[in-house]
C-alpha positions as CSV (number, residue, x, y, z in Angstrom):
1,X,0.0,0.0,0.0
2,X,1.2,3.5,-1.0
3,X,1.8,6.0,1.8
4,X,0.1,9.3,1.5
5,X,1.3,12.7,3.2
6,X,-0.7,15.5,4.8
7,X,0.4,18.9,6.0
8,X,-1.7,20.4,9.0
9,X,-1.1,23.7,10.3
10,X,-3.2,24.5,13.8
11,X,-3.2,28.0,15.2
12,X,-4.7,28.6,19.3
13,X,-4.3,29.4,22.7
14,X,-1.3,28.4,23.6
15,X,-1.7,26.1,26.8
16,X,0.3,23.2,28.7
17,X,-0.4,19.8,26.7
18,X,-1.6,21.0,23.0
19,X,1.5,19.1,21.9
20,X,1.3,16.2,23.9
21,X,-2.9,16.3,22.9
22,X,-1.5,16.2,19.0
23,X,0.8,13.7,19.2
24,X,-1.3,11.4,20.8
25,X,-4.3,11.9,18.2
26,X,-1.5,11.2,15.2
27,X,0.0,8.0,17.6
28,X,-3.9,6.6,17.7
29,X,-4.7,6.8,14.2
30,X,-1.5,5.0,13.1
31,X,-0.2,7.7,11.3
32,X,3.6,9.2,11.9
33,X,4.8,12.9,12.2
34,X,7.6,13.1,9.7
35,X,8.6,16.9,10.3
36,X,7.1,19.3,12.6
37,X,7.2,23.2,13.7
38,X,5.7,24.4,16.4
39,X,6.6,27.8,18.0
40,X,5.0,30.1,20.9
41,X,4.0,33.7,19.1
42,X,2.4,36.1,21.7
43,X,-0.2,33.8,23.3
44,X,-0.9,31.9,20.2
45,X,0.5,28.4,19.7
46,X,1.3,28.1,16.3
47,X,2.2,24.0,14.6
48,X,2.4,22.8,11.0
49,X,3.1,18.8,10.9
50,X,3.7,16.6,8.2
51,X,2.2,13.4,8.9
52,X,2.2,9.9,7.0
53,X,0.2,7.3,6.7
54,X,-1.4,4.5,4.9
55,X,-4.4,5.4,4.1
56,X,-7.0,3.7,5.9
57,X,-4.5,4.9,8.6
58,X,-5.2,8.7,6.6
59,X,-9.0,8.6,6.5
60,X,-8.6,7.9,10.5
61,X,-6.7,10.8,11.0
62,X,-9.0,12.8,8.8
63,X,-12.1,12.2,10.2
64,X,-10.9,13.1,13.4
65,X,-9.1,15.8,13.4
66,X,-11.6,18.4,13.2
67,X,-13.6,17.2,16.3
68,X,-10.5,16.8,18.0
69,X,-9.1,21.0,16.8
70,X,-12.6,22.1,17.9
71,X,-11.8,20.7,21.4
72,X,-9.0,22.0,21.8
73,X,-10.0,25.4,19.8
74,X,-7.4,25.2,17.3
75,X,-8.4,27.1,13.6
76,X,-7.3,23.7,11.6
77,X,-6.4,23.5,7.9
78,X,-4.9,20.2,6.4
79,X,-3.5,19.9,2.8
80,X,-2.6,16.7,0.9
81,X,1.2,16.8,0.1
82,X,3.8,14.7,-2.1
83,X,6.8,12.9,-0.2
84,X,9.3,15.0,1.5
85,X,12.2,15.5,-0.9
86,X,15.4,14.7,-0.4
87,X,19.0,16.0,-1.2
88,X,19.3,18.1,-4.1
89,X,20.3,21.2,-3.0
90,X,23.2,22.8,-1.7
91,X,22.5,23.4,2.4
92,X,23.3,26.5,3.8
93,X,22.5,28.3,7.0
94,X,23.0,32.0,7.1
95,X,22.4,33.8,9.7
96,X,22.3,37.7,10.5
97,X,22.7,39.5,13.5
98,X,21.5,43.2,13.8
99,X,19.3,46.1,15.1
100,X,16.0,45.5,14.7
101,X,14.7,47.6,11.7
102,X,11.3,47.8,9.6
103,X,12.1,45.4,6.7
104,X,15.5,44.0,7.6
105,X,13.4,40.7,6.8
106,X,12.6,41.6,3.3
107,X,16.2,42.9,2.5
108,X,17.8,39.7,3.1
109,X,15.0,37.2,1.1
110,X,15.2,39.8,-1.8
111,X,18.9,39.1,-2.1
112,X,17.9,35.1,-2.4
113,X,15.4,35.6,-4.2
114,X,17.1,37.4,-6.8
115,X,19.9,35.0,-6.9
116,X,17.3,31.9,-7.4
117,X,17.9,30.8,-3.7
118,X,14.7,28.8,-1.9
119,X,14.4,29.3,1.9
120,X,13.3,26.1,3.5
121,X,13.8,26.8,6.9
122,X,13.5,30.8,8.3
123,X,13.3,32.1,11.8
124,X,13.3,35.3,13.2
125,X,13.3,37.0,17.3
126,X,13.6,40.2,18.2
């Protein structure tokens, strides 16, 4: 059986055990979390996932997501995805150090962008 991936990106309240909550749901339906973000911004919890599955494992964690999101009032959105990819690219870490200053963000990805470059992974803290 093929596996199939799904991205899910939850915003909420951020409170003890929303992670824990998640990964249990994901554990339960059979499904795996491949790659994961989750971050703390002002009181909101913020997570995207990338989950696997097979698919009957799939249409578990589909139908009950959403019940489980509303209890534990997260805004939910889930997108069927292809498999991660892997290697071809060049990895490079860059990282920049400064005042903080409107559009210092948008200075640096317009240099990448112009040169072609893809960001795959960006953070950012005042």
């Amino acid at each position: 059986m093929k596996t199939e991936y799904l991205v899910i990106s939850a915003l909420g309240h951020d409170r003890v055990g929303l992670v824990d909550d998640l990964a249990a749901f994901v554990a339960r339906t059979g499904c795996n979390v491949e790659e994961s973000k989750m971050a703390v911004l002002g009181g909101e919890f913020a997570v995207i996932m990338l989950i696997s599955g097979k698919p009957e494992q799939m249409g578990n964690f589909t139908n009950g997501i959403g019940k489980l999101a509303d209890g534990l009032g997260l805004h939910l959105e889930l997108r069927a995805t292809a498999a991660p990819r892997t290697g071809g690219g060049r990895p490079y870490l860059i990282e920049s150090v400064s005042l903080d200053t409107p559009g210092i963000l948008h200075s640096v990805t317009s240099v990448l962008k112009q040169e072609g470059i893809n960001i795959e992974d960006l953070e950012t803290e005042t």
